[in-house]
C-alpha positions in Angstrom: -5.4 39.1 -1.0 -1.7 39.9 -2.8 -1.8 43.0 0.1 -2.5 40.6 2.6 0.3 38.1 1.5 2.4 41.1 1.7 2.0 42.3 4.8 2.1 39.2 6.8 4.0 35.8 6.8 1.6 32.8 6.2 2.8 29.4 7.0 2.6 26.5 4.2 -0.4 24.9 6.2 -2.4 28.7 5.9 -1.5 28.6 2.1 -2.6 25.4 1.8 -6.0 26.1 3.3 -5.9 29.4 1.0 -5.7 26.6 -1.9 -8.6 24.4 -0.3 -11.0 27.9 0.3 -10.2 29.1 -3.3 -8.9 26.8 -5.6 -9.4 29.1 -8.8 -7.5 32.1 -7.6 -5.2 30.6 -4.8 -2.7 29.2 -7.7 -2.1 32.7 -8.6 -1.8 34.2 -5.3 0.5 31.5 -4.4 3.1 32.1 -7.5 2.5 35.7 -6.8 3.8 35.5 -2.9 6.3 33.1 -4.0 7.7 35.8 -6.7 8.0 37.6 -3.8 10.3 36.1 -1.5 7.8 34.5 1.0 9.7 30.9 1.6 6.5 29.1 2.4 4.6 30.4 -0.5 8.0 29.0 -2.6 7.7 25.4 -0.9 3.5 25.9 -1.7 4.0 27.1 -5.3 6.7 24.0 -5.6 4.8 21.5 -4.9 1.7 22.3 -7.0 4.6 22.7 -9.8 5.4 18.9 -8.9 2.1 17.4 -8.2 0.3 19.7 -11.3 -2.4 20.7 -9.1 -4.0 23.7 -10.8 -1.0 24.7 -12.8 0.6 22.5 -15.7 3.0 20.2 -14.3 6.8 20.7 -13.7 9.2 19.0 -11.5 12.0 21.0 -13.2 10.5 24.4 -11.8 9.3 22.8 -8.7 12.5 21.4 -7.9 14.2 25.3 -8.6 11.5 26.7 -5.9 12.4 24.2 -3.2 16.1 24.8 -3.4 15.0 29.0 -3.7 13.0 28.3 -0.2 15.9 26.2 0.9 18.4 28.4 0.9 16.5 30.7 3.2 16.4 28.5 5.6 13.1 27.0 5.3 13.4 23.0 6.7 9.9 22.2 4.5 12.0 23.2 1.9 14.9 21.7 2.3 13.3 18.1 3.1 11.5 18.4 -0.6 15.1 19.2 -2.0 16.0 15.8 -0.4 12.5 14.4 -1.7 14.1 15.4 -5.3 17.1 14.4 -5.8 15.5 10.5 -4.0 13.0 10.2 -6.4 14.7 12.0 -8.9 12.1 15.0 -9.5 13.3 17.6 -11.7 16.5 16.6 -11.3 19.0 13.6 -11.5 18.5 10.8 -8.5 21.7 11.4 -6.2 21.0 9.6 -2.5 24.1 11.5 -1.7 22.9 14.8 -2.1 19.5 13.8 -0.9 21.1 12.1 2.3 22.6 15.3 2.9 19.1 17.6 2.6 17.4 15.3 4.6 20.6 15.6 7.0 19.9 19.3 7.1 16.5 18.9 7.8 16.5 16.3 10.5 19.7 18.3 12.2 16.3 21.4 12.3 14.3 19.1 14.0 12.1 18.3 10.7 10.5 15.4 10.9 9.9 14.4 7.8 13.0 14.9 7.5 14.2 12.5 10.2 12.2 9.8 8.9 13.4 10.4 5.4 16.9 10.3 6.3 16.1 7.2 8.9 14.6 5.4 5.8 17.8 6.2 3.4 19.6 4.6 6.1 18.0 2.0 6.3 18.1 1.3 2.6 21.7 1.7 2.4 22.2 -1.4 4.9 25.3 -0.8 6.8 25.2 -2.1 10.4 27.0 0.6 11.6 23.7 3.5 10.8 21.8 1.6 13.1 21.9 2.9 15.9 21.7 6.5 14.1 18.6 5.3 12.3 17.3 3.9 15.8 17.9 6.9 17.4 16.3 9.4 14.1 12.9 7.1 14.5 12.8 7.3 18.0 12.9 11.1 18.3 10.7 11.5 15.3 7.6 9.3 17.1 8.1 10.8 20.3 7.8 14.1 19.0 3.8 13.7 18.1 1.3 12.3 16.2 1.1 13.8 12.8 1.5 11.6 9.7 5.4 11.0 9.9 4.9 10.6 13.5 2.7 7.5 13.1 5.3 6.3 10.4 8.1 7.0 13.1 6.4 5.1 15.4 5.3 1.7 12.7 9.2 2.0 11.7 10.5 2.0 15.1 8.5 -0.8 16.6 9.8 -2.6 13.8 13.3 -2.0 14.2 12.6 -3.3 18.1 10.9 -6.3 17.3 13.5 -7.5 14.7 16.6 -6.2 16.9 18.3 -3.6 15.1 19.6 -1.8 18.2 20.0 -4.6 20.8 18.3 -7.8 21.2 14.6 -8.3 19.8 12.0 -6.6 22.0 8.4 -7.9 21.8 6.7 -5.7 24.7 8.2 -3.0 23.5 7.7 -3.2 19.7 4.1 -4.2 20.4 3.8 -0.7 22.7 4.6 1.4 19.8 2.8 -0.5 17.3 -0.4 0.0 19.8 0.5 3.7 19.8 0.2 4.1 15.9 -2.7 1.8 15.6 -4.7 3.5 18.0 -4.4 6.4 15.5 -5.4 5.1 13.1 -1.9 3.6 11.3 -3.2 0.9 9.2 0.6 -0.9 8.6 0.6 -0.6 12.6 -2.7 -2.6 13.4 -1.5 -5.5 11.1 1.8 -5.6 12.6 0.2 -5.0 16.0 -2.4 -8.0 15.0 0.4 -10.4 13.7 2.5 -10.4 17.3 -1.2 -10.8 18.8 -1.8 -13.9 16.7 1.8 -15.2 17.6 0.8 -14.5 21.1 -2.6 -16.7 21.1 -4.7 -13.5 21.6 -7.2 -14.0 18.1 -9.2 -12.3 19.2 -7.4 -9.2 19.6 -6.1 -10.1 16.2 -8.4 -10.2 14.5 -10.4 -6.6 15.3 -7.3 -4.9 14.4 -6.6 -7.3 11.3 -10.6 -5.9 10.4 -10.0 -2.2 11.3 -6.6 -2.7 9.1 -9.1 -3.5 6.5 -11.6 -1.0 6.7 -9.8 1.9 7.0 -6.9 1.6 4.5 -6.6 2.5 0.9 -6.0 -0.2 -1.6 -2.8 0.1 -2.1 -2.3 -1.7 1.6 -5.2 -4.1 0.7 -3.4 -5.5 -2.5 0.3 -5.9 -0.1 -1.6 -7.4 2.9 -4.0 -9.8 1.0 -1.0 -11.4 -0.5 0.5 -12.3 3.0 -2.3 -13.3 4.4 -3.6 -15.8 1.7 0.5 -17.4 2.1 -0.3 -18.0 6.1 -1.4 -21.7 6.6 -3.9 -20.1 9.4 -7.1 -20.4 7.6 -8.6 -17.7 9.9 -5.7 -15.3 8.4 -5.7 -16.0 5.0 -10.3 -15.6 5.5 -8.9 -11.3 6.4 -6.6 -11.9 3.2 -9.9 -12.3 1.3 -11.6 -9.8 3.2 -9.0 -7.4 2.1 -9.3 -8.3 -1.8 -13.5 -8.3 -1.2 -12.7 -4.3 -0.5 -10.6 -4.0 -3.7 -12.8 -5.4 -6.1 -15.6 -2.8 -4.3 -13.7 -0.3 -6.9 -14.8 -2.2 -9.8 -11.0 -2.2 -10.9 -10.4 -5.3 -13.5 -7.4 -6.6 -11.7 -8.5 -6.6 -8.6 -12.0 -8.4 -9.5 -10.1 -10.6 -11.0 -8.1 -11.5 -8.2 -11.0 -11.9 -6.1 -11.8 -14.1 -8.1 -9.4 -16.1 -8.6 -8.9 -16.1 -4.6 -12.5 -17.5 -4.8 -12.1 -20.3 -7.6 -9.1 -21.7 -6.1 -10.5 -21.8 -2.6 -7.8 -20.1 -1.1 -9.1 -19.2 2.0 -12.2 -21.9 2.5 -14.4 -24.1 -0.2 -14.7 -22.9 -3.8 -17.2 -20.6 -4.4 -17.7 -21.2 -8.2 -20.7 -19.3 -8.5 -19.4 -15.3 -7.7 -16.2 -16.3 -9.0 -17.2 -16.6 -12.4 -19.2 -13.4 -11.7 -16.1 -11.8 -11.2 -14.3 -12.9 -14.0 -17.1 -11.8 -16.4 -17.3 -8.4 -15.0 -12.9 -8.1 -15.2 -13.3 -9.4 -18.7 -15.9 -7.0 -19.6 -13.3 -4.4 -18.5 -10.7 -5.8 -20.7 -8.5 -7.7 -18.4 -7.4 -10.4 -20.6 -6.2 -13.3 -18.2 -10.2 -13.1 -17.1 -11.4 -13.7 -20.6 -8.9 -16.8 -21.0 -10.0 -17.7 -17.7 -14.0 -18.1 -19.1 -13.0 -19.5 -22.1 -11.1 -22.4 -20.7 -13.9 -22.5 -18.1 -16.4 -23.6 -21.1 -14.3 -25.5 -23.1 -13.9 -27.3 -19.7 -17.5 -27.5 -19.0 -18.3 -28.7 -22.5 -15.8 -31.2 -22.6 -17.5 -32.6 -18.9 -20.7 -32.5 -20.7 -20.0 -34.4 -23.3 -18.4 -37.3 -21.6 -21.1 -37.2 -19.3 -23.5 -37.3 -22.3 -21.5 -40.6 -23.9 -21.3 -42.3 -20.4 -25.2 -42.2 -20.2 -25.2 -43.4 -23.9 -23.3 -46.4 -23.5 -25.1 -47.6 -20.2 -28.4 -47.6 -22.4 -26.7 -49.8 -24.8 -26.8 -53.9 -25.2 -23.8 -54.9 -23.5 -23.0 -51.4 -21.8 -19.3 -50.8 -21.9 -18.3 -53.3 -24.2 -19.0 -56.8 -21.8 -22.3 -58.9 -21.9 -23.0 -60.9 -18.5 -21.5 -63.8 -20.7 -18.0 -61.7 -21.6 -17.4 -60.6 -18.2 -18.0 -64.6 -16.8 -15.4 -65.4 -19.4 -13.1 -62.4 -18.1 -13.2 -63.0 -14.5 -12.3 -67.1 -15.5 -9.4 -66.4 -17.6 
């Protein structure tokens, strides 16, 4: 395998599928290729050196074998060097520095890169990178339908439907928003589905608000549940509690808990006390503490009802329930 890495350039994608076939040995070949010279097998080393896939981690090193690939003239490369210096991987934040990589990049026709640099821009706030950033997202989702791409397109549609680069454009926000969402962009189906429900089209709405749903990672769930559960449209805020019923699937404590919680307080229809408290008990048996308050107070509650109810029966059975014979409350209602 060293022989054949020798003899023939492979691309990052071939190395990564090298890494997927053989993931005991492919580490090794990688650093091997990447020892020597082969830019792509430098960008593939780097990031296992970042993410600490099959190696120990190391942004330090993985940050040297980015710039290494960069400066021979590989764009992959030099949109990770950006990536660096953003996040501050291996190496001291500077958005300058990574404004300028991610400059390079774009300027290649990366488009990671373009995105990345259209996002900085963004981020940075001055009127007059609009157009710039308009013009970086528009190339980037018109260019295909990779990962970026869909983010190119989500990000564009945006930018037209709040009017960064002329007056706000519904039809054509929506357009692109339908473009991402049809493959599959989570981020675009809401967005897509919110203009929808503006529009009056539910029912459109509301299969992209469930397809948002279904095929999204938590992550998303968590963001969009707490929008929708703000909207005073109940039949939003019921895809708000749809999207926390898929968190708490994972069995994580905070998000059973705020299913919970979203069921108690009848956020999105009537209380459902009973599978709330279900929840609660199974977060608190995970160690999520505001659960465990959240029973306690619950039966302290409950006992307290019980017990009034319990001296409110009492004192009907006795003489003179409540204090006032038929004689004391004639004498009342005269004086």
């Amino acid at each position: 395998m060293i022989v054949q890495l020798r003899t023939r350039r492979l691309t990052e994608e071939q190395l990564r599928d090298v890494l997927a076939r053989n993931p005991r040995d492919a580490a090794r070949w990688i650093s091997t290729a990447a020892q020597a010279g082969f830019p792509a097998a430098q960008v593939v080393w780097g990031q296992l050196l970042l993410d600490g896939r099959g190696v120990d981690r190391d942004p330090g090193k993985a940050f040297t074998w980015f710039e290494k690939a960069a400066a021979l003239g590989d764009t992959e490369a030099r949109n990770m060097v950006g990536r660096c210096y953003e996040q501050g991987w291996g190496v001291a934040p500077d958005r300058e520095r990574a404004s300028e990589a991610f400059e390079i990049a774009a300027q290649a026709g990366h488009v990671w890169g373009q995105v990345n640099l259209a996002q900085m821009l963004m981020r940075r706030g001055n009127p007059t990178d609009r157009s710039r950033c308009f013009a970086l997202f528009k190339a980037a989702a018109e260019s295909g339908t990779s990962k970026p791409h869909l983010k190119a397109m989500n990000s564009l549609a945006r930018l037209l439907e709040e009017g960064w680069a002329g007056p706000p454009d519904t039809a054509s926000a929506a357009h692109w928003y339908m473009q991402a969402a049809k493959l599959g962009d989570h981020w675009a189906q809401y967005n897509l589905a919110t203009i929808m429900f503006r529009q009056g089209d539910h029912e459109a709405a509301d299969q992209w608000l469930r397809s948002a749903v279904a095929v999204s990672e938590n992550g998303f769930r968590r963001r969009i549940a707490s929008l929708l559960l703000a909207r005073p449209e109940m039949a939003l805020r019921k895809h708000g509690l749809d999207a926390l019923a898929h968190c708490a699937e994972g069995m994580a404590p905070d998000d059973l808990y705020a299913y919970g919680l979203a069921l108690d307080e009848g956020l999105a229809g009537p209380c459902d006390a009973g599978p709330a408290a279900a929840l609660f008990k199974a977060a608190a048996a995970r160690g999520h503490v505001q659960a465990a308050m959240r029973i306690q107070s619950k039966n302290r509650f409950g006992a307290i009802r019980r017990l009034a109810g319990r001296a409110f029966t009492v004192a009907r059975r006795l003489p003179g329930s409540l204090g006032l014979t038929q004689s004391s409350r004639e004498k009342h209602n005269e004086s």
